[in-house]
C-alpha positions as CSV (number, residue, x, y, z in Angstrom):
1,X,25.2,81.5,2.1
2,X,28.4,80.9,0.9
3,X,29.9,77.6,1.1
4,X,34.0,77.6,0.4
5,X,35.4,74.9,-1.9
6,X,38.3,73.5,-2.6
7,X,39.6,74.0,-6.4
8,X,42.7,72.6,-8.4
9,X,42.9,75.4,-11.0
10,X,44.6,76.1,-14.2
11,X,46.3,80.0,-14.7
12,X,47.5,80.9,-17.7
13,X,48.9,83.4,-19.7
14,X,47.0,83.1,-22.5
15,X,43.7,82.3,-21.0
16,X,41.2,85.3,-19.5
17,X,40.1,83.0,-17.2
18,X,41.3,80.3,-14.7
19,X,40.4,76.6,-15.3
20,X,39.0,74.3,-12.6
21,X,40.4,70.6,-13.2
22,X,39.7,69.0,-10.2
23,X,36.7,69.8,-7.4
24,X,37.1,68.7,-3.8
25,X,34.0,68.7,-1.9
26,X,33.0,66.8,1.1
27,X,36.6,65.3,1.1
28,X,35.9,63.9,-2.3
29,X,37.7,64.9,-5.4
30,X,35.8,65.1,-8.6
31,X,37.3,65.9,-12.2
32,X,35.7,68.5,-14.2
33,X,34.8,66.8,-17.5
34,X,33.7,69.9,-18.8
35,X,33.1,73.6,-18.3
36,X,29.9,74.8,-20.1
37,X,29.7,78.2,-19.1
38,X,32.2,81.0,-18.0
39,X,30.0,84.2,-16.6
40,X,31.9,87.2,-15.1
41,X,30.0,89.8,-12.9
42,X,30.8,92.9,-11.2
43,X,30.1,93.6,-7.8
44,X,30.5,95.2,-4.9
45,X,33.9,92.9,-4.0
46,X,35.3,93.5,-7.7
47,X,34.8,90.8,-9.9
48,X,33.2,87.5,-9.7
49,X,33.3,84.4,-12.0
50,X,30.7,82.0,-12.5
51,X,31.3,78.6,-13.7
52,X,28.7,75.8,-15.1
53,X,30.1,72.3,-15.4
54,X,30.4,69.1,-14.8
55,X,32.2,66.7,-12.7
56,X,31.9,63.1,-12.0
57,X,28.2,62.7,-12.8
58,X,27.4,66.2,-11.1
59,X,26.5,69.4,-12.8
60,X,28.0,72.3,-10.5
61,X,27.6,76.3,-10.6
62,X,31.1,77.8,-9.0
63,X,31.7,81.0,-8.1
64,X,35.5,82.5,-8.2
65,X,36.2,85.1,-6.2
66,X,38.9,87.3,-7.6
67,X,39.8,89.6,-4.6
68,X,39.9,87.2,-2.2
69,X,41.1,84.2,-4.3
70,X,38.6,81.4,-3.2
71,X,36.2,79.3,-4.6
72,X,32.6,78.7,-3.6
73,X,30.2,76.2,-4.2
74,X,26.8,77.7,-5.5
75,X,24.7,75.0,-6.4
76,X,24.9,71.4,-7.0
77,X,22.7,68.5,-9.5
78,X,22.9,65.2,-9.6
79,X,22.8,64.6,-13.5
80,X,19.5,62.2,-14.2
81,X,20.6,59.0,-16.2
82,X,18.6,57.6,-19.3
């Protein structure tokens, strides 16, 4: 199931792959602390990009779509505290 998010992104030049500064979901907006994983895979639809990383106390798994240019949510974690 997909479920379409909302992303503020980074393109550049000089970068293989977009960056995702800013996640809105639900309304909210949450800012990516840090990415911890870029994965690209090939499919069907052309090429897909996977993204593990935080945002505001979350840990999210993205999926960019490069064809059609959207963003999906694929999973989301609360992160546990100490």
């Amino acid at each position: 199931m997909e479920r379409p998010v909302e992303v503020v992104a980074k393109f550049t030049r000089n970068r293989r792959y977009p960056i995702p500064l800013v996640v809105v979901r639900d309304g909210v907006r949450r800012r990516v602390e840090r990415i911890h994983l870029v994965h690209e895979r090939w499919s069907a639809r052309g090429l897909e990009l996977f993204y593990s990383l935080t945002a505001d106390g979350c840990w999210l798994k993205l999926r960019f779509d490069t064809q059609r240019v959207r963003w999906f949510l694929e999973e989301v974690h609360p992160l546990e505290g100490p």
